[in-house]
C-alpha positions in Angstrom: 80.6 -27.2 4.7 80.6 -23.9 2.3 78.6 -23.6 -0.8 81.9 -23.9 -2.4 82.8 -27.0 -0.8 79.6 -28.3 -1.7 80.0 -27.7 -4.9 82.9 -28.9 -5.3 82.0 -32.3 -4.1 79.5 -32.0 -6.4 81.7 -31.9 -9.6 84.2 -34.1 -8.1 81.2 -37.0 -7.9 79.9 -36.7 -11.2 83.4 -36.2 -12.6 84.2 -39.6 -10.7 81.2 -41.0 -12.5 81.5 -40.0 -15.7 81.8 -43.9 -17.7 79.1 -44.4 -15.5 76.8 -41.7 -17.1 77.8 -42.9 -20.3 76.2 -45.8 -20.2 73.3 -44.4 -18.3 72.7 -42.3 -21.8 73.4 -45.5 -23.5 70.8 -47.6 -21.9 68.3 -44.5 -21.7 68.6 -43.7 -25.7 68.1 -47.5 -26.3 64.9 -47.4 -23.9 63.7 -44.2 -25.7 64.4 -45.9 -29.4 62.4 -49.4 -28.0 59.4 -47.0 -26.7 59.4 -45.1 -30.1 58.6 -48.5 -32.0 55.4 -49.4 -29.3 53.7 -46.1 -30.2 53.0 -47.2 -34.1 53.0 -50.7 -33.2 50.0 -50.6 -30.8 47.8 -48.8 -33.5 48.6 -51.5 -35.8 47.5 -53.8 -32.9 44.2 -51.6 -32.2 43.1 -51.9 -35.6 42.8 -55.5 -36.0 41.7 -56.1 -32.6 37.7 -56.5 -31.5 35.8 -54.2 -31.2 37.9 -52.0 -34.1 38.8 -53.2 -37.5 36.0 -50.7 -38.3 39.6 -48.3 -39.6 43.0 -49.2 -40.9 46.1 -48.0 -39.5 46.4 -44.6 -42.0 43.3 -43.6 -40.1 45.6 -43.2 -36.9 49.3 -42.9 -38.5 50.0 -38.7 -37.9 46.8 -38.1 -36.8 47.1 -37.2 -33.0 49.7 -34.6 -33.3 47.0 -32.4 -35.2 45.3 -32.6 -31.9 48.0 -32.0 -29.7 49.0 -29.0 -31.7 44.9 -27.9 -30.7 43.8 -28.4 -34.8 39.7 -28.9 -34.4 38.5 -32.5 -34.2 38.3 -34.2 -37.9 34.8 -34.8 -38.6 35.2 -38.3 -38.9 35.5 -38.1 -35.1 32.4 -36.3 -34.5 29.5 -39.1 -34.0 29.0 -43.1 -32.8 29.6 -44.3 -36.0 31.8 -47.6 -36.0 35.1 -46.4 -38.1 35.2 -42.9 -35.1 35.1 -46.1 -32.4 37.5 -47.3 -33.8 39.7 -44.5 -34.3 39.1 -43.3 -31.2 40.3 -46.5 -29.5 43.2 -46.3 -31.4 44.7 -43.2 -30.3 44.0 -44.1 -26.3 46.4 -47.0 -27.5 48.8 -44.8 -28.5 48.3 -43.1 -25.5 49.1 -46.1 -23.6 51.9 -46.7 -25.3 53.0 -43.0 -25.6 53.4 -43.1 -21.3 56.7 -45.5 -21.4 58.2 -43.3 -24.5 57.6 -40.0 -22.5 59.0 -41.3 -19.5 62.2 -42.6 -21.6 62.8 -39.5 -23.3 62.7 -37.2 -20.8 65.0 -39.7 -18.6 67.6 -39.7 -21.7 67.3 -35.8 -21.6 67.9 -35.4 -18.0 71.2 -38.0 -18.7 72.5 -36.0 -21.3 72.8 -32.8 -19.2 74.1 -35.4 -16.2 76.1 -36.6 -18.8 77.4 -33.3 -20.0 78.5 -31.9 -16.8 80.2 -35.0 -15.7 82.8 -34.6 -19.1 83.3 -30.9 -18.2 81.5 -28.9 -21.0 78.7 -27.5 -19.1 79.9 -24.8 -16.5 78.6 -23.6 -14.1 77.7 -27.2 -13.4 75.1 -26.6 -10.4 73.2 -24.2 -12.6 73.3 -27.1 -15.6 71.9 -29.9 -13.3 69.2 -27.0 -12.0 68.2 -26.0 -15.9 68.1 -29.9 -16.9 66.3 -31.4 -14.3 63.7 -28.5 -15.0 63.9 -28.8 -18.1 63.1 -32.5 -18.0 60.3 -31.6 -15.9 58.5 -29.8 -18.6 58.7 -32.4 -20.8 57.7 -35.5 -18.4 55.1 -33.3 -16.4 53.9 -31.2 -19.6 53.5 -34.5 -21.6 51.8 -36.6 -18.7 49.0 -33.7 -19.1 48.5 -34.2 -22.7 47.8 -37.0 -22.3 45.3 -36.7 -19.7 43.7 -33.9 -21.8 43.7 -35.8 -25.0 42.2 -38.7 -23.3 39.2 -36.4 -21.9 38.7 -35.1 -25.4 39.0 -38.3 -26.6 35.7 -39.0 -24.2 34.1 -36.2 -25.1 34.4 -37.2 -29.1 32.5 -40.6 -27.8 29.5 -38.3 -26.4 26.9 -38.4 -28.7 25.4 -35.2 -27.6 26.9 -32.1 -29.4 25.6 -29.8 -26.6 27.9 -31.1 -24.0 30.8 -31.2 -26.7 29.8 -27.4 -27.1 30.4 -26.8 -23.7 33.0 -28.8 -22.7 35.1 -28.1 -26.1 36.7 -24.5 -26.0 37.9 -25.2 -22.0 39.5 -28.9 -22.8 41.1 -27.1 -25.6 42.8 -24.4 -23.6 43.9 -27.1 -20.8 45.7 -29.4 -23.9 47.3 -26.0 -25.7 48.5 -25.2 -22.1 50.2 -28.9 -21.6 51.2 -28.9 -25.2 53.2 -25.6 -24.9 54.8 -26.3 -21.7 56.2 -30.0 -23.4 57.2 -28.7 -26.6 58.7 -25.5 -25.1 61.1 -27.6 -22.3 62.6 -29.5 -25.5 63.2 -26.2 -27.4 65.0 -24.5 -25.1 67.2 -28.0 -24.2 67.6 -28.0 -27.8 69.1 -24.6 -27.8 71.2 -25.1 -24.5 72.8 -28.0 -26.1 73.5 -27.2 -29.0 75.6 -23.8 -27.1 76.8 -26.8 -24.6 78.5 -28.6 -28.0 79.2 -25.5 -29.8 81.9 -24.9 -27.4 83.2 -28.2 -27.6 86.8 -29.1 -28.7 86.6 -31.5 -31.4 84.8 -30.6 -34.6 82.9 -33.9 -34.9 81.5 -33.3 -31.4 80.6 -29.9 -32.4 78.8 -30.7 -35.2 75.9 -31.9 -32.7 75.2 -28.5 -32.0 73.5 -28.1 -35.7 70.3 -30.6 -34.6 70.1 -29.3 -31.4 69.9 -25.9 -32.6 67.4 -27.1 -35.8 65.5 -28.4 -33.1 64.9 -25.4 -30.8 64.0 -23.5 -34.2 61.7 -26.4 -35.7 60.0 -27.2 -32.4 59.2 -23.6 -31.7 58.4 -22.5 -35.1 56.0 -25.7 -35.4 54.4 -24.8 -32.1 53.9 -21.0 -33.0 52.5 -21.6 -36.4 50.9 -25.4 -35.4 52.5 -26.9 -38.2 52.7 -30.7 -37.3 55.4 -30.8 -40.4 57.5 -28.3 -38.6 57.1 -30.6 -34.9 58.0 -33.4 -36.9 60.8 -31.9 -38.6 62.1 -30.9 -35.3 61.7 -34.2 -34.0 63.7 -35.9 -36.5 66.3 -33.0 -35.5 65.9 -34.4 -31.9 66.6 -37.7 -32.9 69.9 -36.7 -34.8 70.7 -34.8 -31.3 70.1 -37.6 -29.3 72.3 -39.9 -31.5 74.9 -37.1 -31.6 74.8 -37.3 -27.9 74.8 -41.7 -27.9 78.4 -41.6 -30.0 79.8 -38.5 -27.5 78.9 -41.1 -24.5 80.6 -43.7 -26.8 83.6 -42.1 -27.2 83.6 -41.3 -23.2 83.4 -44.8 -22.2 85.9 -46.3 -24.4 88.6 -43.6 -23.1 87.9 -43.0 -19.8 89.2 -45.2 -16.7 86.9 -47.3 -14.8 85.7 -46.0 -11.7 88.3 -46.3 -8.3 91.3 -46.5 -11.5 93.0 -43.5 -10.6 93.4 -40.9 -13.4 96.1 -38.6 -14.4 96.3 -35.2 -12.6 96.3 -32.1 -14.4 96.0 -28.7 -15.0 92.1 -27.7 -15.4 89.2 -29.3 -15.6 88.8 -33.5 -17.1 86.6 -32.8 -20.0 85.8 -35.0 -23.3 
């Protein structure tokens, strides 16, 4: 079989697919809006459970992207005292929590370009599926190490000796800027694919989804440069318009398109929607 052939086959499966991969986005958005809620919620949760209640849920609400972003430890943080122990077992919550939301997000991100090059729009497909599924990599990989790192800080916060935090400090830094980077980066330049994916679409509704995918490549990387959480979140709320953008596009795609095995009209070019 030739690399055309191949690729080919390729198109011709997802093509085949397509209603399918609609409701793959569908089910992956609704996973990634669930695992949104748990993040918030299990801080509320940490705060009134033994051994906290020593801190109240604004303590933790918009505090760990500061750190994320590599802004210096608050200096509530620094020390045993009972309201940092608190705090502190807050945000590995959060982390907890954060693990199903990063795994959701980056699935619905990796669906969207599936998604995409099933309906036609992004061409050459092989080189699409290659860019998303790397793509979603940086994000699942880049965020898994965040966490990791933000946990170790997290422990190193809890040590009551500030010679060890001295030491440790700048290098756990570095490793967490690093992670940071590489997660934030991956959904900027998705942000800017897509929105040159839906620029080029043929309906100006659907085209209109390119706007928050570009505001999110510019947000994301302009709150990353300067580490502005308002920018990140600015650009995440960007993100979320994109990802809904993308939800009603899958929409549309299920409600027209024939079931799998129906057999569909043949035509000049491409099916795309």
């Amino acid at each position: 079989m030739t690399i055309r052939e191949s690729r080919n086959g390729v198109l011709s499966t997802l093509s085949a697919r397509k209603k399918i991969l609609a409701a793959a986005l569908m089910i992956a958005f609704l996973a990634t809006l669930v695992s949104s809620f748990g993040i918030p919620a299990a801080a509320r949760q940490a705060v009134k459970a033994p051994p906290a209640r020593a801190c109240t849920f604004e303590d933790l609400d918009k505090k760990m992207l500061p750190l994320e972003l590599g802004c210096p430890l608050p200096s509530v943080l620094q020390g045993n005292s009972k309201r940092a122990l608190c705090i502190l077992h807050g945000f590995d919550e959060m982390l907890d929590a954060d693990t199903l939301f990063l795994i959701s997000y980056s699935a619905l991100n990796l669906t969207v370009f599936l998604f995409l090059v099933a309906a036609g729009r992004a061409r050459p497909a092989l080189i699409w599926l290659f860019v998303g599924l790397l793509l979603t990599l940086g994000m699942l990989l880049g965020d898994l190490a965040e966490n990791h790192f933000l946990r170790e800080l997290i422990k190193l916060a809890r040590n009551p000796d500030p010679r060890a935090q001295a030491a440790a400090m700048p290098g756990l830094e570095s490793l967490l800027k690093y992670a940071t980077s590489t997660k934030w980066l991956s959904l900027a330049v998705a942000g800017l694919l897509l929105s040159l994916i839906y620029l080029a679409e043929e309906r100006f509704f659907l085209r209109i989804v390119s706007l928050p995918a570009f505001g999110t490549a510019v947000l994301v990387s302009l709150g990353l440069s300067k580490q502005s959480p308002w920018m990140i979140n600015q650009g995440m709320a960007m993100l979320a318009t994109l990802w809904l953008g993308a939800l009603i596009h899958a929409v549309i795609v299920a409600i027209e398109s024939p079931s799998p095995g129906v057999p569909q009209a043949t035509g000049p070019g491409e099916p795309h929607a």
